[in-house]
C-alpha positions in Angstrom: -14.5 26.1 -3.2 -12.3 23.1 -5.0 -9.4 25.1 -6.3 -7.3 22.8 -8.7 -3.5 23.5 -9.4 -0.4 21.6 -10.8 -2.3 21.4 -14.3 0.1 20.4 -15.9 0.3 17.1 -13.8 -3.2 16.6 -14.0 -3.5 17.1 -17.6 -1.2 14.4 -17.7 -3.1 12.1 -15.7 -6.3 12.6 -17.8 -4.7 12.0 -20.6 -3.7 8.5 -19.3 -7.0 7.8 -18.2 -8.3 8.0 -22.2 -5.8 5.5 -23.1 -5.5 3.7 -20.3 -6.4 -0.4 -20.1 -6.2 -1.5 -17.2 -6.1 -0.6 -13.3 -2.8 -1.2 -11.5 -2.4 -4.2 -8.9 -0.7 -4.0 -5.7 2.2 -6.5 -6.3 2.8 -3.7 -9.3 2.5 -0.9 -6.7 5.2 -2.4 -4.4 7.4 -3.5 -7.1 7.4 0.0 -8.6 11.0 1.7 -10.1 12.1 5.1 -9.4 15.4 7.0 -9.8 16.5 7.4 -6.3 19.9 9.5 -6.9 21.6 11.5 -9.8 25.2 13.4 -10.3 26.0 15.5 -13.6 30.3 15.1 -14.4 31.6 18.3 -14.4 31.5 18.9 -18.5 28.0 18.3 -18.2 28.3 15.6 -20.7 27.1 12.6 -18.8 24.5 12.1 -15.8 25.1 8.8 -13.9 21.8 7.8 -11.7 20.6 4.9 -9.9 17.9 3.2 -9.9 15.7 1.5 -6.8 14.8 -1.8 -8.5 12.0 -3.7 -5.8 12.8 -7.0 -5.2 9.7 -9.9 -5.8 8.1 -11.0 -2.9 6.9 -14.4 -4.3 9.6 -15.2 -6.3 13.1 -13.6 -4.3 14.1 -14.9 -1.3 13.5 -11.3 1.5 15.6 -8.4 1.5 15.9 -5.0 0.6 15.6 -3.5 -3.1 18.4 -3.5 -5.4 20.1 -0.2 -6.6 21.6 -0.4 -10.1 24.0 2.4 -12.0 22.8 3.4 -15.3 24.7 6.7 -17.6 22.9 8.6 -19.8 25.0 10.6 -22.3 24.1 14.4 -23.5 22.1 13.0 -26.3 19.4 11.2 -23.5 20.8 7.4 -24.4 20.7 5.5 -21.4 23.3 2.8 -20.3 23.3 0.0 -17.9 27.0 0.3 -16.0 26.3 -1.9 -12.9 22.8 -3.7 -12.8 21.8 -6.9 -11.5 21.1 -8.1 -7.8 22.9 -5.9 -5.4 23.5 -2.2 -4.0 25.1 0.6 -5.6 25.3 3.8 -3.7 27.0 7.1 -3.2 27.9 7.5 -6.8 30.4 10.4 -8.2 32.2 11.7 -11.1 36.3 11.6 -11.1 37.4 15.2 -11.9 38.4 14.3 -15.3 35.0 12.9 -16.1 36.8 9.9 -17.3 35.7 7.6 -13.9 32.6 7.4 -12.1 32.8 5.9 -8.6 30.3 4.2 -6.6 30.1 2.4 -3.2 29.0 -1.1 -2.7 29.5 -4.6 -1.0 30.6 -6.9 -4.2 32.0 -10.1 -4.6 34.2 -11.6 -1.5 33.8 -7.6 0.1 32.9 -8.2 4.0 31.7 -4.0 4.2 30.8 -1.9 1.5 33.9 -0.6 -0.1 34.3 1.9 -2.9 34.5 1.0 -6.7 35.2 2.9 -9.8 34.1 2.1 -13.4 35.3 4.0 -16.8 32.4 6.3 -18.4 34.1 4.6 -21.6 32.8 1.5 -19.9 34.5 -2.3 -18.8 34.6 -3.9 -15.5 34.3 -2.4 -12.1 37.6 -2.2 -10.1 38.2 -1.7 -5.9 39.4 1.2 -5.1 39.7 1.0 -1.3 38.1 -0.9 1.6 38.1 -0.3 5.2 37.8 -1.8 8.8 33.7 -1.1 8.2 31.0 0.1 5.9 31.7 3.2 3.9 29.2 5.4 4.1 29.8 8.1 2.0 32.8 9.8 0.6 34.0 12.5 -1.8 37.0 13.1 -4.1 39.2 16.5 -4.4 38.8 18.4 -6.8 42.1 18.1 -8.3 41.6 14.4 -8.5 44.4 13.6 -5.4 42.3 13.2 -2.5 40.0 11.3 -1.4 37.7 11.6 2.2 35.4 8.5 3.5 33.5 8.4 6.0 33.1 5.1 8.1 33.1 4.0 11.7 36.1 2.0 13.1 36.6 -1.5 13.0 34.8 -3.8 15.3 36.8 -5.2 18.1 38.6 -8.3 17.6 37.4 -9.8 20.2 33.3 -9.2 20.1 32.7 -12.1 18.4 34.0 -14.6 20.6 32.7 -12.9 23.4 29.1 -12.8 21.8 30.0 -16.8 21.3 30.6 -16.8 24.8 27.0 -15.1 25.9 28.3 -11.8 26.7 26.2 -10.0 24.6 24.7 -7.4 26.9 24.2 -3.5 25.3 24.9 0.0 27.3 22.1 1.6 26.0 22.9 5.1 24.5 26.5 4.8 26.1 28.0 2.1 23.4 27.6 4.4 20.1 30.4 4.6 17.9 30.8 7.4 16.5 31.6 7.9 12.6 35.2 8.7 11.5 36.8 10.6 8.7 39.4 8.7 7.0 41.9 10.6 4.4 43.6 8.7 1.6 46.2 9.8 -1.2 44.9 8.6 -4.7 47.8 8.3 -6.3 49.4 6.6 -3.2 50.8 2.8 -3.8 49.9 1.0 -2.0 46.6 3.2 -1.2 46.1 3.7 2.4 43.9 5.6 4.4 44.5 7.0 7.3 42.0 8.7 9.9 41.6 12.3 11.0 41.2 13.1 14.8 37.7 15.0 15.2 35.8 15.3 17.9 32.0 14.2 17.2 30.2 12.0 14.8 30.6 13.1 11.3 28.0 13.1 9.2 28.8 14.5 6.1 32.1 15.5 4.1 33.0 17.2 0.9 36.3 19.2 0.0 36.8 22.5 -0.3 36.8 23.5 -4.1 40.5 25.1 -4.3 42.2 24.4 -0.9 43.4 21.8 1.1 40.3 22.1 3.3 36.8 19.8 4.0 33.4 21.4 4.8 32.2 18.1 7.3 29.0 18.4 9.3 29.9 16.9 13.2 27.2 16.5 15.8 28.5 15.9 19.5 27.4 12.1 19.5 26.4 9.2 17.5 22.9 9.9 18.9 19.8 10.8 16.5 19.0 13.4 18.9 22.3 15.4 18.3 22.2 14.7 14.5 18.7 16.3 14.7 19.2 19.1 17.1 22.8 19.8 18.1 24.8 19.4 14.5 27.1 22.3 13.2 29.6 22.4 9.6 32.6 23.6 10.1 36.1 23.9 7.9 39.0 21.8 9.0 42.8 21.3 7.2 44.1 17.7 6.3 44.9 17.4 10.4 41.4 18.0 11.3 42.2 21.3 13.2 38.9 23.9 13.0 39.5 26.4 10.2 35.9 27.6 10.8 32.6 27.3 12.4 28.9 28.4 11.3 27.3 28.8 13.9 23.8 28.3 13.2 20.6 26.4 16.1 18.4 23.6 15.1 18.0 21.6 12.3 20.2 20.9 9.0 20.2 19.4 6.0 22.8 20.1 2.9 25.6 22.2 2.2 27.5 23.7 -0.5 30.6 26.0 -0.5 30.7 27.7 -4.2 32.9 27.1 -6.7 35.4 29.7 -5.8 35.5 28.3 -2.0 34.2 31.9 -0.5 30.9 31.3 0.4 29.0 28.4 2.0 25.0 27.9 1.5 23.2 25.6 3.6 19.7 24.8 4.4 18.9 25.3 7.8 16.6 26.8 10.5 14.8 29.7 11.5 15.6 29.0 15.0 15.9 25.8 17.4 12.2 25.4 17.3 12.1 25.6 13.9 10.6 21.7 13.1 11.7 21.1 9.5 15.5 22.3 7.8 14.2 24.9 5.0 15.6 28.2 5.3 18.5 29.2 2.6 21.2 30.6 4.5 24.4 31.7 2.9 27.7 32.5 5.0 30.9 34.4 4.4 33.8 31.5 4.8 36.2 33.8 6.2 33.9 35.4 8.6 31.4 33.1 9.0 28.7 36.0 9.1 25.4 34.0 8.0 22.5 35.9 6.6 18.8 34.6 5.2 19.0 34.5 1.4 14.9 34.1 1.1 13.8 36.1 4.3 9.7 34.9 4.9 9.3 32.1 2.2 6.4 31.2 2.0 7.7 27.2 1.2 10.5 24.7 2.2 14.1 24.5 0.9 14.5 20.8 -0.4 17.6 21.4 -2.4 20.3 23.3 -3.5 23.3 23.6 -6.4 25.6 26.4 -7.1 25.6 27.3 -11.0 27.7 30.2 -10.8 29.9 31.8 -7.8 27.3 34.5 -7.9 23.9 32.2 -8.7 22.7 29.3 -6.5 19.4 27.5 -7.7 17.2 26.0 -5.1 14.4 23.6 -4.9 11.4 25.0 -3.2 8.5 23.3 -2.2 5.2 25.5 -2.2 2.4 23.8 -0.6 1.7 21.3 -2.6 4.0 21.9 -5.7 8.0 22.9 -6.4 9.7 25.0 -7.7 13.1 25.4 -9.1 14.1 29.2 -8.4 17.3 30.9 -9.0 19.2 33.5 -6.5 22.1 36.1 -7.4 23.7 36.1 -3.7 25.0 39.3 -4.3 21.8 41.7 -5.0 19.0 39.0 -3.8 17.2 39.1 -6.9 15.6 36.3 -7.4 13.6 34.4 -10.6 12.2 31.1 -11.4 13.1 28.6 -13.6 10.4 26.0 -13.1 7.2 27.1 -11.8 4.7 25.1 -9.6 2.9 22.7 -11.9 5.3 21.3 -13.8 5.9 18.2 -11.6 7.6 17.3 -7.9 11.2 18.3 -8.0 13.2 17.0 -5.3 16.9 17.4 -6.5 18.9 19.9 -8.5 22.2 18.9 -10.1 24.2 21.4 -11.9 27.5 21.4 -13.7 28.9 25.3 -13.3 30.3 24.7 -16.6 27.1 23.4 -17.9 24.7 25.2 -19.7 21.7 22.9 -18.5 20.3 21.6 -14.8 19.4 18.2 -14.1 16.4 16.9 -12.1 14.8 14.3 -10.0 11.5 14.9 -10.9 8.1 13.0 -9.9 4.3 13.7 -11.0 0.8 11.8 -10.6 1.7 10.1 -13.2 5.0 8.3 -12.9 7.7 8.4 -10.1 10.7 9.8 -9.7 12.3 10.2 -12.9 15.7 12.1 -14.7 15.0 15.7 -16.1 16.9 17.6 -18.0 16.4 21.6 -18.2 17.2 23.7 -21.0 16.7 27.3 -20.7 12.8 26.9 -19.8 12.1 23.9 -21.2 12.1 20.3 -19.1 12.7 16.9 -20.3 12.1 13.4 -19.7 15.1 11.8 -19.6 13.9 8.2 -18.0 11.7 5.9 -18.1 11.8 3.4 -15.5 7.6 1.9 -15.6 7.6 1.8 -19.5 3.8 -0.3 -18.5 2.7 2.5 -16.8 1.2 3.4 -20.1 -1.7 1.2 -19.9 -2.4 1.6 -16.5 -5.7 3.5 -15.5 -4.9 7.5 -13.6 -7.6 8.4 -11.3 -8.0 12.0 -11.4 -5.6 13.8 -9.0 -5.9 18.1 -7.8 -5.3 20.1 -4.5 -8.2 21.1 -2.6 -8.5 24.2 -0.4 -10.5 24.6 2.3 -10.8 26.7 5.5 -10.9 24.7 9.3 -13.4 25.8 11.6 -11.1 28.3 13.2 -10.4 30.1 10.0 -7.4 28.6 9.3 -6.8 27.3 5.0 -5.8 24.5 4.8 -4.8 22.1 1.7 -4.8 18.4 0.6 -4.5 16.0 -2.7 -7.7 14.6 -3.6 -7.3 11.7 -5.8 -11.1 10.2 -7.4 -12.2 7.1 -7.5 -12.0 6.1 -11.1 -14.6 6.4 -13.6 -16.0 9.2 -11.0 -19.4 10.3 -11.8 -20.7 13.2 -10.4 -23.0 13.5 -7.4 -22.4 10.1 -6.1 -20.7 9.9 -2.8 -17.4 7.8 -2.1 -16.1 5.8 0.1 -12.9 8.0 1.5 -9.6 7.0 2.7 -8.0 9.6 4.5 -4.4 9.3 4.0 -2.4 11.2 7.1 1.4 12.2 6.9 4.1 11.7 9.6 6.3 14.3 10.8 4.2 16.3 11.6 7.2 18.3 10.2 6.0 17.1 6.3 3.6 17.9 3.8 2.2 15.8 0.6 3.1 16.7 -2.4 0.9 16.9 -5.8 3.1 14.4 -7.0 3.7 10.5 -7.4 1.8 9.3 -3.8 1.4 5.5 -4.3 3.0 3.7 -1.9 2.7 0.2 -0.4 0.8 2.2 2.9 -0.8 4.2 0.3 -2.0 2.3 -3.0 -3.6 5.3 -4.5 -4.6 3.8 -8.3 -5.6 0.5 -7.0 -7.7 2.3 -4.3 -9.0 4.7 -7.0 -9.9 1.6 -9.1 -11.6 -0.1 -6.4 -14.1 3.0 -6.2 -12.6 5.1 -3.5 -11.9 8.5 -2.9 -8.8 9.6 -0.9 -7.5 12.6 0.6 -4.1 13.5 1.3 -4.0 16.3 4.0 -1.6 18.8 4.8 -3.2 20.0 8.5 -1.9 22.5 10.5 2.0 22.0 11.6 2.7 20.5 8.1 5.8 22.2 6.0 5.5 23.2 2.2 4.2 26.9 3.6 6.7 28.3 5.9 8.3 28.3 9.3 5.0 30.0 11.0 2.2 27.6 10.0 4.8 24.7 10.5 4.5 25.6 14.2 0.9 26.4 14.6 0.4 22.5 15.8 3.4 22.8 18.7 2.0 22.4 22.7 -1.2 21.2 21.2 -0.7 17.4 20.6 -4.0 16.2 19.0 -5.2 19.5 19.0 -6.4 21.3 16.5 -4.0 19.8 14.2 -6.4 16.7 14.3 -9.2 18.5 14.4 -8.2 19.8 10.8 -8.8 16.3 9.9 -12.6 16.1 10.8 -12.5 19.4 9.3 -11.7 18.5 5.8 -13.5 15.2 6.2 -16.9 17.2 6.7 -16.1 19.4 3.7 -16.1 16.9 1.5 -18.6 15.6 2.6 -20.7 19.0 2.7 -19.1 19.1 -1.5 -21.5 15.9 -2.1 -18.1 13.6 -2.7 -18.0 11.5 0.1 -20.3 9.6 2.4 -19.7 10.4 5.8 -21.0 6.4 7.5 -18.2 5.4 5.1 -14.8 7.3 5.8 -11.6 5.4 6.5 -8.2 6.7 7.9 -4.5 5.6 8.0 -1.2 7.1 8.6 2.5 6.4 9.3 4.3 7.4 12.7 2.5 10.9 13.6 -0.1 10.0 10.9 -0.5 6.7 13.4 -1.0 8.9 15.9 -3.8 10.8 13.8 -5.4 7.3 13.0 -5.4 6.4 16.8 -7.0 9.4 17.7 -9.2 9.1 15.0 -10.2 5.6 16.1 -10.6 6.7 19.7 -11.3 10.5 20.8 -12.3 11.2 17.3 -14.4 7.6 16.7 -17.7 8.9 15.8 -16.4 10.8 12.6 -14.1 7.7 11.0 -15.8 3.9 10.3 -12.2 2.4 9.9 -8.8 3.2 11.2 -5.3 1.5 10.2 -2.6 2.8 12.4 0.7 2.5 11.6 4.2 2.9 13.7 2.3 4.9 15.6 1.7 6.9 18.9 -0.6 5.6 21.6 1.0 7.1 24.7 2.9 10.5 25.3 3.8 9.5 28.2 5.7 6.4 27.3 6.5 7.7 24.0 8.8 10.2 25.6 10.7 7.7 27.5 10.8 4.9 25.0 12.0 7.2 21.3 15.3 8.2 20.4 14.2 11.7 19.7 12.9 12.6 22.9 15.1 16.4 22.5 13.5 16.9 19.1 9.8 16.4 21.0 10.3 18.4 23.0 12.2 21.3 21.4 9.6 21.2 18.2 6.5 19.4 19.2 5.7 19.5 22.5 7.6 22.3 24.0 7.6 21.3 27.3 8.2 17.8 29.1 6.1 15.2 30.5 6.7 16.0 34.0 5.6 20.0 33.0 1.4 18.6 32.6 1.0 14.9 33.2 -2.4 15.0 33.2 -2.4 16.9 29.8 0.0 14.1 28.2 -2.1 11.6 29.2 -5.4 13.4 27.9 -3.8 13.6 24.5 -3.0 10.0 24.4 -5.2 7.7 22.3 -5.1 5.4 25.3 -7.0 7.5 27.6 -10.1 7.7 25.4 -9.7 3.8 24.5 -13.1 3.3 26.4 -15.4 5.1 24.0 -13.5 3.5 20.9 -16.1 2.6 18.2 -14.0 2.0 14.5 -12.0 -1.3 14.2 -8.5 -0.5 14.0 -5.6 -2.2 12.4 -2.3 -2.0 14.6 1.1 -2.4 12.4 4.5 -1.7 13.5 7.7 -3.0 13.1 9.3 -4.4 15.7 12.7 -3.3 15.7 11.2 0.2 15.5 13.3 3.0 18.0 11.8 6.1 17.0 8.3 5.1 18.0 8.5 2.1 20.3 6.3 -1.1 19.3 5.3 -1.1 22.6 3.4 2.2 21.6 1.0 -0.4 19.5 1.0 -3.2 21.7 -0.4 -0.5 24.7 -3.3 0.8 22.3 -4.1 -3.0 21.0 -4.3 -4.0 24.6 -6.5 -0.9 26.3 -9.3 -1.9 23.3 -8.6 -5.6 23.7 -9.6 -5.5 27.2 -12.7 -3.3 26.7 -13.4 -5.4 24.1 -16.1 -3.2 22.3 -14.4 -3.0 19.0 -12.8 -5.1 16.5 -9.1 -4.3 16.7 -5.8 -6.3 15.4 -2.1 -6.0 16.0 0.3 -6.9 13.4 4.1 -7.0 13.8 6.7 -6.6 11.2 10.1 -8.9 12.6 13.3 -7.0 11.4 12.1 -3.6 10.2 11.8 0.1 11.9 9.8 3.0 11.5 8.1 1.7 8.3 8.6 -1.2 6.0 11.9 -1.4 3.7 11.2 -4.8 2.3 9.1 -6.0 -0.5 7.3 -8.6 1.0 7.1 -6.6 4.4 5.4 -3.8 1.9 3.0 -6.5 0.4 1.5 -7.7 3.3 1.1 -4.2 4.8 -0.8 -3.2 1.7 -2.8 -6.3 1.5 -3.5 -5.9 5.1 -4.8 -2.3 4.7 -6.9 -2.6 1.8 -8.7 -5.4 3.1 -9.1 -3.8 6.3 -11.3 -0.8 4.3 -13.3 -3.2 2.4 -14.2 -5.0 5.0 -15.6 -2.5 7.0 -16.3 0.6 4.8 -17.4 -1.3 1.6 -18.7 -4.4 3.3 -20.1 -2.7 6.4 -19.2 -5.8 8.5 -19.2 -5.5 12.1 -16.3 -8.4 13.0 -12.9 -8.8 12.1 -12.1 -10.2 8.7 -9.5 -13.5 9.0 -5.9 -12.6 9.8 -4.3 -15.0 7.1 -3.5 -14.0 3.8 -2.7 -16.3 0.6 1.1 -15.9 0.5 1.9 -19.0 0.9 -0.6 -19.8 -2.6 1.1 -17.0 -4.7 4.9 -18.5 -3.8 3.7 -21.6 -5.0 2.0 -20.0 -8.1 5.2 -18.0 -9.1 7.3 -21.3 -8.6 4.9 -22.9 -10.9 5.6 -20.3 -13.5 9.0 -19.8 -13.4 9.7 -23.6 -13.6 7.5 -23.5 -16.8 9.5 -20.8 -18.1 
């Protein structure tokens, strides 16, 4: 049974389709705009935001997005404050609400330094730079002190030695770990100064009314220990331990209330718990932690106190959000935003104010600032005003049960102009993590054009399989010690149900996916090949074995994936590897992966690419992405991947060809073109 929720967002996307004109393209896909960050000054009188602006791959020389500053005032009216080609980040209100800082590299800056601008407007001015990048930073709230966050300057001498040759790198041994630096403001000339802490610090924010900062210190630099072994704790100015919460696993943010008495934090169940999304609160002078919503049935995504008493939180319910409020006192609880209304994935809000700000994305458009009033939302941005004559496919969550018994849900997004009783083409569009889940939101991506799929006539289904988040701690963990299991079974699972619902056509079913969704589409392309005619695997996992010995994550497998090592079942890791079933591979498979990629190892790709190159009974590819990780950050990076991809499907689900399609794609043309243009401009 098809089960459709998030009306509202549907609604929305039907209503396009009436008035839409035309479908989108993928160079419009990549180059898309969203609001990536937002802040409320404390009067609640102004919202500063920034905005991801995509750089253009044919007519920009390579690099990452730009990130400009715009205000809005209480009214909606939106200004530009720092815009233009560049990076602005980590942005804040002074606590006057007369400045609004911001970090960035400007001008002659070697490291990114932090900058301050009037709300009244004018010119940008330096506040302070250090010996290396700031990373992030936050201001007292009596307007006197100010905490960064930056690692120590690089040695004076690294450069000529590198100019010398001596250039070799202690792996895991050479970190440096992030310091916290204190400054006066009103100090002449202003001068920061570190504070002696043991660890990496990873976050920092003052405490609301004393002479204390809530920072969040992992033992090393190490992604492991950010993951796995990180803990807040309270220190004074000399960075002696006021307290500690002691709390296992994994975290994510923090808040003390306004009063400075109580801390809430998203964190874990326990230390196999795979995702941050429990609320906890804690007593500051005891440090006694307790669960504020024992057994939700969701994920914590974000959190803002409104009163000293009330906290609102994000929640994300299977497929949709929520915004719920929580007296900490009584535990009552009561919602503000139901599922439905859109993706909400941050919360800002003033304690003076009498309205909450949010970062809000539907089917429709992308992230975007909201502004609540009692009950009521409102767009507040518009960042893709052409997005109005672009063509929505129709978008809904689909429930289903696997063939153990087990519901599951995904987003199905139709081809456009969908008639009923013909079967699609289907791209099955697999999330990482596994520790994730899709939401009933804004999905297009450059590895996932969803409206230019839609208008090319295929259906796609995003799944949330077994081990996903969205639905609590319990069925995130039913897909631990059972790699490929039957989390990947789910997969052929919903695959067969839409097909038994007349809406696909099972010769003619693609799949792709990003990191463990890489590993889905490997499996899929080898242990799996007779249910999928295409595969497009990217950043992904061809070897547990390897894998283990090659990420920087190797205590997070093993603590909330696997839960066991290698050396526990060799035989077993090597039976879940795509590599062991390469032999009996059947569906072409498109290998991408970026090379400088440490969470999952290129090598992982280059081992699948060659076990199927040297059988040689199926078309396969291997693509490498010089100078990005674990996924693409740049535009033209992006581009090719989604030219790549969508190609790949037509060629052998549309096209039903049985050899690969040419590897070269007509970049080189479309510079020239967009030359042209802009020299006739």
């Amino acid at each position: 049974m098809r089960n459709l929720t998030g009306s509202i967002t549907l609604l929305l996307a039907l209503a396009c389709t009436a008035v839409a004109a035309k479908p989108i393209t993928l160079e419009q896909t990549v180059g898309i705009q969203h609001v990536t960050q937002l802040v409320v000054s404390n009067d609640g009188n102004y919202t500063a935001f920034i905005r991801n602006r995509p750089r253009n791959p044919y007519s920009e020389n390579d690099g990452a997005s730009h990130h400009e500053l715009f205000l809005l005032d209480k009214n909606g009216n939106e200004t530009p404050f720092v815009t233009g080609d560049g990076r602005v980040g980590n942005i804040k209100f002074s606590a006057d609400n007369t400045q609004l800082y911001f970090t960035a590299k400007r001008g002659d800056d070697k490291f990114t330094s932090l900058y301050r601008i009037a709300v009244s407007g004018g010119e940008a001015q330096k506040v302070l730079s250090l010996p290396n990048n700031i990373s992030s930073y936050d201001i007292s709230a009596d307007g006197k002190y100010l905490a960064m966050l930056a690692k120590p300057a690089e040695a004076k001498n690294l450069a000529d030695l590198k100019k010398k040759g001596f250039k070799a790198e202690v792996y895991e041994e050479d970190l440096i770990n992030t310091q916290l630096w204190l400054a006066q403001l009103q100090q002449r000339p202003l001068k920061a100064e570190t504070v002696a802490i043991d660890g990496n610090v990873l976050s920092v924010a003052f405490a609301p009314k004393q002479q204390q900062l809530l920072v969040r210190v992992a033992p090393t630099a190490l992604i492991d220990d950010n993951y796995m072994a990180s803990q807040y704790q309270l220190l004074d100015f000399s960075g002696k331990v006021q307290q500690r919460f002691a709390t296992v696993g994994k975290l994510d943010k923090a808040e003390l209330s306004p009063d400075g008495s109580k801390l809430a934090l998203i964190g874990s169940e326990d230390i196999h718990d795979p995702s941050a999304g429990r609320l906890m609160l804690a007593d500051v002078k005891s440090a006694r932690l307790s669960e504020l919503l024992p057994d939700y049935a969701g994920h914590v995504q974000d959190i803002a106190w409104r009163s000293n008493n009330e906290l609102l939180y994000v929640g994300h319910i299977g497929t949709e959000a929520e915004l719920g409020a929580v007296n900490v006192r009584s535990g009552k609880t009561s919602q503000l935003v139901k599922p439905g209304s859109g993706i909400i994935t941050r919360v800002a809000q003033p304690v003076s104010a009498k309205h909450s700000v949010l970062l809000v994305n539907t089917a429709a458009h992308p992230g975007e600032v909201y502004r609540l009033s009692g009950n009521k939302l409102n767009r507040q941005t518009n960042s893709n005003p052409w997005l109005a004559d672009i063509s929505m496919p129709k978008q809904e969550t689909i429930r289903h049960t696997a063939s153990d018994g087990v519901e599951l849900e995904g987003i199905l997004v139709y081809p456009l102009n969908y008639q009923q009783g013909q079967r699609y083409p289907l791209i099955m569009v697999v999330h990482g993590g596994p520790e994730a889940h899709m939401s009933n939101g804004w999905l297009d991506r450059y590895a996932s054009p969803v409206k230019l799929a839609a208008s090319e006539g295929y259906m796609q289904f995003f799944p949330n399989y077994r081990g996903s988040t969205g639905r609590g701690v319990a069925f995130s963990k039913l897909g631990q010690n059972d790699y490929a299991g039957k989390e990947f079974d789910d997969l052929v699972d919903a695959k067969n149900y839409l097909v038994a619902q007349g809406l696909v056509d099972s010769a003619k079913v693609g799949i792709t996916g990003g990191s463990y969704g890489g590993y889905a589409s490997a499996w899929a392309a080898t242990k799996q090949t007779e249910h999928f005619a295409a595969s497009v695997m990217f950043v992904g996992i061809s070897n547990n074995l390897s894998k283990f010995g090659t990420t920087d994550i190797a205590n997070e497998m093993h603590l909330v994936h696997a839960r066991s090592y290698p050396w526990q079942k060799w035989q077993w890791y090597l039976e879940r590897s795509p590599i062991y079933h390469a032999e009996q591979a059947k569906t072409p498979i498109l290998i991408m992966h970026g090379k400088e990629d440490t969470r999952v190892h290129p090598s992982q790709s280059m081992e699948l690419y060659r076990y199927l190159k040297t059988h040689g009974k199926v078309p396969v590819r291997l693509v490498l992405y010089p100078g990005e990780g674990h996924g693409n950050q740049k535009a033209a990076a992006q581009l090719d991947y989604g030219m790549r991809l969508m190609r790949w499907m037509d060629h052998f689900l549309k096209q039903g060809n049985k050899d690969l399609p040419p590897h070269e794609l007509p970049h080189a043309d479309n510079i020239k073109a967009a030359t042209k243009e802009k020299d006739a401009a």
